[in-house]
VMD Tcl script that builds the backbone (N, CA, C; Angstrom):
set m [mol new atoms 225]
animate dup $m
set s [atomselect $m all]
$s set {name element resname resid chain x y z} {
  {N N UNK 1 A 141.047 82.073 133.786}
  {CA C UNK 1 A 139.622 82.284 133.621}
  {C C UNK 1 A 139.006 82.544 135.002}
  {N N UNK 2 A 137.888 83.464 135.223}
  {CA C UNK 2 A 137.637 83.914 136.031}
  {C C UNK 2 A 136.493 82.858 136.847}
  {N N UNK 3 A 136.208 82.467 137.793}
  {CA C UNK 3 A 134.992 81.597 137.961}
  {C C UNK 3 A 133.365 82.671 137.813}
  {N N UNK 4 A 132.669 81.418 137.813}
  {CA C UNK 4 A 131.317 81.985 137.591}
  {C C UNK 4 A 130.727 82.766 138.879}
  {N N UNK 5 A 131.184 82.242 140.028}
  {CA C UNK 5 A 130.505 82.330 141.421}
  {C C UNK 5 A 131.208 83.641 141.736}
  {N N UNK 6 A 132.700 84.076 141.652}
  {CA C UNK 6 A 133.232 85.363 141.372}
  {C C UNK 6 A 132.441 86.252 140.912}
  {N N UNK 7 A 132.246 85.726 139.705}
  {CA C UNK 7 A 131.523 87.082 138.998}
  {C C UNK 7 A 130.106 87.193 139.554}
  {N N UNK 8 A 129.222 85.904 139.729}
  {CA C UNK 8 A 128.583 86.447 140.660}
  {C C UNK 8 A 128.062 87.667 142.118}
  {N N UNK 9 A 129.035 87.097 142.349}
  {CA C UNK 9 A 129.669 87.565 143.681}
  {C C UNK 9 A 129.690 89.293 143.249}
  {N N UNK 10 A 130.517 89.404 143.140}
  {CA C UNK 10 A 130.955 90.736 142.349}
  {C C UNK 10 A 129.420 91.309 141.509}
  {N N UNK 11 A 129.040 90.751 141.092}
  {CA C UNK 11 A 127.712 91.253 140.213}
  {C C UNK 11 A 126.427 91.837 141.274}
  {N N UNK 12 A 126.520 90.924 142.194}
  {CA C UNK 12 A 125.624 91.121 143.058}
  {C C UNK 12 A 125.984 92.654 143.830}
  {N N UNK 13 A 127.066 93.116 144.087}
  {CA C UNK 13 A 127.255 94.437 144.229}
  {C C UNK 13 A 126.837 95.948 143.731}
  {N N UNK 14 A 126.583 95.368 142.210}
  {CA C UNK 14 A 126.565 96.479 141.221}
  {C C UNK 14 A 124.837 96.869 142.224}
  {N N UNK 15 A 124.707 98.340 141.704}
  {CA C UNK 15 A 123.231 98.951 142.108}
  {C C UNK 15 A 122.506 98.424 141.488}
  {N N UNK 16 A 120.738 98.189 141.605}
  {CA C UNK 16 A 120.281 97.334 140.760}
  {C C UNK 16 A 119.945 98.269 139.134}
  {N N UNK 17 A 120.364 99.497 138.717}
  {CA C UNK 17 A 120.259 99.323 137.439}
  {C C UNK 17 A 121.420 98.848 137.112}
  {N N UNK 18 A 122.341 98.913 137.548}
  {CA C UNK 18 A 123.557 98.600 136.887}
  {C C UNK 18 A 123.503 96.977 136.614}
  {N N UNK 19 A 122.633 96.206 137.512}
  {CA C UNK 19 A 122.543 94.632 137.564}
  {C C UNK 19 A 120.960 94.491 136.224}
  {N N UNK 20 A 120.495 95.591 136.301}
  {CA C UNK 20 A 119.866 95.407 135.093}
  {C C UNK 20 A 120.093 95.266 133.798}
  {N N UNK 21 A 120.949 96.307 133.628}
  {CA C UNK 21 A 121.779 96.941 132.053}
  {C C UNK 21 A 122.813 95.496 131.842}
  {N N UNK 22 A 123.176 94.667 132.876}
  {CA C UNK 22 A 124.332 94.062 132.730}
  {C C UNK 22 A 123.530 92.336 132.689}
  {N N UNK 23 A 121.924 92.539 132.931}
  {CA C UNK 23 A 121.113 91.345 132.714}
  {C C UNK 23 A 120.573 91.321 131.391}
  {N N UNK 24 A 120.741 92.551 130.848}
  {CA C UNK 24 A 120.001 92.970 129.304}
  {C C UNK 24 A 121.047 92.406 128.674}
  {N N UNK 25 A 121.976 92.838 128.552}
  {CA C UNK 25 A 123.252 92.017 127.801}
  {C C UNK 25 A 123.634 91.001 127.803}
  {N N UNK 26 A 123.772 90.340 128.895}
  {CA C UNK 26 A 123.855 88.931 128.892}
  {C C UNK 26 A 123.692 88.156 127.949}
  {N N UNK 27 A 122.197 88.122 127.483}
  {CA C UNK 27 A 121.426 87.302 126.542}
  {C C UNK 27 A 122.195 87.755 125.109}
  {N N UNK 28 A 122.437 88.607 124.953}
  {CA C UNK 28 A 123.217 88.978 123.512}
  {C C UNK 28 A 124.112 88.234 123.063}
  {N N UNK 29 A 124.808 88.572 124.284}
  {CA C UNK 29 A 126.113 87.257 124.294}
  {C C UNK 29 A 126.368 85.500 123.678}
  {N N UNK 30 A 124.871 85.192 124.084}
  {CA C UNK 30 A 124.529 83.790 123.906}
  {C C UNK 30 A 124.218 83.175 121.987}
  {N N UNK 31 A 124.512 84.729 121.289}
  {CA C UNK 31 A 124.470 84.521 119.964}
  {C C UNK 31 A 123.325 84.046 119.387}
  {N N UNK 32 A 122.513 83.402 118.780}
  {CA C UNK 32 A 121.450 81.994 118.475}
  {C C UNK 32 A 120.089 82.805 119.110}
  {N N UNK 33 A 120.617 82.617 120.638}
  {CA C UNK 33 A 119.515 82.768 121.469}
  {C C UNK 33 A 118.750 83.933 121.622}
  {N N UNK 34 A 119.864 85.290 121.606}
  {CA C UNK 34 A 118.799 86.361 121.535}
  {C C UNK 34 A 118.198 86.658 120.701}
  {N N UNK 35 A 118.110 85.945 119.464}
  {CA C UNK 35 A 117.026 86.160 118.364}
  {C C UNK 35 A 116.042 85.407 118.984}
  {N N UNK 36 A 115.930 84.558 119.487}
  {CA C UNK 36 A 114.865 83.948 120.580}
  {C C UNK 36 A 114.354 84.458 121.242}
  {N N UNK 37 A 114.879 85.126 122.206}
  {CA C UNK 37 A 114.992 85.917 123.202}
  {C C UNK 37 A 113.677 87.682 122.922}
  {N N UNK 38 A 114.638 87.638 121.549}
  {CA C UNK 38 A 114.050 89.286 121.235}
  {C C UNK 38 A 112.477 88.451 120.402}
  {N N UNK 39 A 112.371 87.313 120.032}
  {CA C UNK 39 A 110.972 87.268 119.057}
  {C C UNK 39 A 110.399 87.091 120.495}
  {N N UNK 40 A 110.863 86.584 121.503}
  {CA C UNK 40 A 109.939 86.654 122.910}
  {C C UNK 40 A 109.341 87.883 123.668}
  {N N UNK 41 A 110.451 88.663 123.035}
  {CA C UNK 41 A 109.964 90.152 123.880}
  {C C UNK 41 A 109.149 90.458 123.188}
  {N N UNK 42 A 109.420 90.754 121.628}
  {CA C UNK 42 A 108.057 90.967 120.751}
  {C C UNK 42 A 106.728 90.772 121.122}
  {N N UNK 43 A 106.967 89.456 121.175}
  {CA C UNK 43 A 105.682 88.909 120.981}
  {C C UNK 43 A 104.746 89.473 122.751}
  {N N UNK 44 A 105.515 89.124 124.244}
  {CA C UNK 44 A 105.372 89.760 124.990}
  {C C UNK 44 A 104.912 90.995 125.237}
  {N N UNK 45 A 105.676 91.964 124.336}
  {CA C UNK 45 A 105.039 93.259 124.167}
  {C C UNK 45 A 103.657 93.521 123.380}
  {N N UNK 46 A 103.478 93.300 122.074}
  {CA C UNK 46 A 102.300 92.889 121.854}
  {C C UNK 46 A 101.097 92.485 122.174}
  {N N UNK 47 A 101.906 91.313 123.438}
  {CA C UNK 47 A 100.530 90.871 124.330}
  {C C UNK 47 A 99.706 92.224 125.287}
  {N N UNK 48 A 100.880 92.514 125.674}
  {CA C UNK 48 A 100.646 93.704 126.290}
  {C C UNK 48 A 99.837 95.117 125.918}
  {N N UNK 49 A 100.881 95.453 125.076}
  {CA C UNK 49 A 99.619 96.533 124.339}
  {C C UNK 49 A 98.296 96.268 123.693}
  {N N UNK 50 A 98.288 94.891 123.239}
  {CA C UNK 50 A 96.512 94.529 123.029}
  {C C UNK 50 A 95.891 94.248 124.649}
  {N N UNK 51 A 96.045 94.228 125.672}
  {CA C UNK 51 A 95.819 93.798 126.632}
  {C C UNK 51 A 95.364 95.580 127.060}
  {N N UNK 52 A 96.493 96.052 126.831}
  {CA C UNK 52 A 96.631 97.293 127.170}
  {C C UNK 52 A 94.873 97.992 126.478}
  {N N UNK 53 A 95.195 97.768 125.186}
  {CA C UNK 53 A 93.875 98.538 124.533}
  {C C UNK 53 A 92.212 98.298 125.051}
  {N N UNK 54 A 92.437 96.620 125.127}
  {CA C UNK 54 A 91.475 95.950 125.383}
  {C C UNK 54 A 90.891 96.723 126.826}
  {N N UNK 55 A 91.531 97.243 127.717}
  {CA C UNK 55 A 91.127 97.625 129.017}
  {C C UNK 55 A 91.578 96.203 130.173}
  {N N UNK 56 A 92.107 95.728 129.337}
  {CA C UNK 56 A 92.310 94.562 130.728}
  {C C UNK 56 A 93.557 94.839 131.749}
  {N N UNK 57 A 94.599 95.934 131.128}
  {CA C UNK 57 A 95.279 96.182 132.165}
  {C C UNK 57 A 95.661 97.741 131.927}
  {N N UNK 58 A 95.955 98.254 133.128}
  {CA C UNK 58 A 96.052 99.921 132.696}
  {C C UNK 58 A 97.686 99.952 133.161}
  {N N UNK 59 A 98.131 101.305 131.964}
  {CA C UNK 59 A 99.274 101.508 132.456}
  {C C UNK 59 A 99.683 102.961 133.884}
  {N N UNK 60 A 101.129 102.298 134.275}
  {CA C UNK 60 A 101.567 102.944 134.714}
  {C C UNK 60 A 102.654 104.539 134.660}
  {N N UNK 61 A 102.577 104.910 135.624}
  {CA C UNK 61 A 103.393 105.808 135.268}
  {C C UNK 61 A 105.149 105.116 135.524}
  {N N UNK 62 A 105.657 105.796 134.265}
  {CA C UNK 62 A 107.247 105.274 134.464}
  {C C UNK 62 A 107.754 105.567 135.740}
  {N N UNK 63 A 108.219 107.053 136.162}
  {CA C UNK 63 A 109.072 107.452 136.456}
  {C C UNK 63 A 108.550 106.739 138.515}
  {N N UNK 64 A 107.172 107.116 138.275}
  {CA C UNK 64 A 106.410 106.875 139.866}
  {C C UNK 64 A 106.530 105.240 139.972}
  {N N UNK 65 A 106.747 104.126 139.065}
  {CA C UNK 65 A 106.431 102.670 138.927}
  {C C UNK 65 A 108.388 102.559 139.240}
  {N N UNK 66 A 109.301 103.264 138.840}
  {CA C UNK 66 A 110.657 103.387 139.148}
  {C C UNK 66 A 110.983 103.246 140.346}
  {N N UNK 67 A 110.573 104.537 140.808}
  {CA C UNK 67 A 110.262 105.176 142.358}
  {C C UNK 67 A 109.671 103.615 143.071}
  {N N UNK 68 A 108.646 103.034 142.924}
  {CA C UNK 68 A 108.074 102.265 143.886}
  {C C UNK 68 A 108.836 100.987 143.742}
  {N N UNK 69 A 109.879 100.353 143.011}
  {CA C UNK 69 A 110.385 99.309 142.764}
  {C C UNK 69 A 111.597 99.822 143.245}
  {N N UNK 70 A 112.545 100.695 143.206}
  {CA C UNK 70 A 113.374 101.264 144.588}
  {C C UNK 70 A 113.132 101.239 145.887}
  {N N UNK 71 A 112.002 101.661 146.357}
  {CA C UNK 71 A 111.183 101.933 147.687}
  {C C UNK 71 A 111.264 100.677 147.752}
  {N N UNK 72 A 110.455 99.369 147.068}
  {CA C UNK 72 A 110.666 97.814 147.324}
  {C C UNK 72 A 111.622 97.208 147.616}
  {N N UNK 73 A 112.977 97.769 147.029}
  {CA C UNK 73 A 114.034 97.413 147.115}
  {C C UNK 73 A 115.004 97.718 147.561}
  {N N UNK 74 A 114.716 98.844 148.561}
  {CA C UNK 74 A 115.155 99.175 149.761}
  {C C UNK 74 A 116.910 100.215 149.212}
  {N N UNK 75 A 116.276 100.574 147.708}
  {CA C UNK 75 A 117.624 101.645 147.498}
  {C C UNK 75 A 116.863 103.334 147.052}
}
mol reanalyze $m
mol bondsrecalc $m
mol representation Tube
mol addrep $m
């Protein structure tokens, strides 16, 4: 069996979408939980788009909000 701190280790390498796509999955794994998990995003999202409508927060652009969280992150 592989240790945890290994895979760490190793994880921390991947580019950060690749440490994204491989943080999305994770939770799947845990069986039980990502039905938890996903009524959280739901509900999260929801908050959002009424938030969104309401005028209390405006959206961004994807591709330029991409761009600036790279630039942050120095890839």
């Amino acid at each position: 069996m592989i240790d945890a701190a290994i895979i760490e280790k190793e994880a921390m390498q991947l580019s950060a979408a690749e440490r994204a796509l491989l943080a999305d999955r994770l939770p799947e794994s845990l069986g039980a939980t990502s039905k938890e998990l996903q009524s959280s995003w739901v509900k999260e999202a929801d908050d959002r788009l009424k938030a969104y409508r309401e005028g209390s927060i405006v959206a961004e652009d994807g591709p330029q909000a991409l761009s600036d969280l790279r630039n942050r992150l120095g890839e």
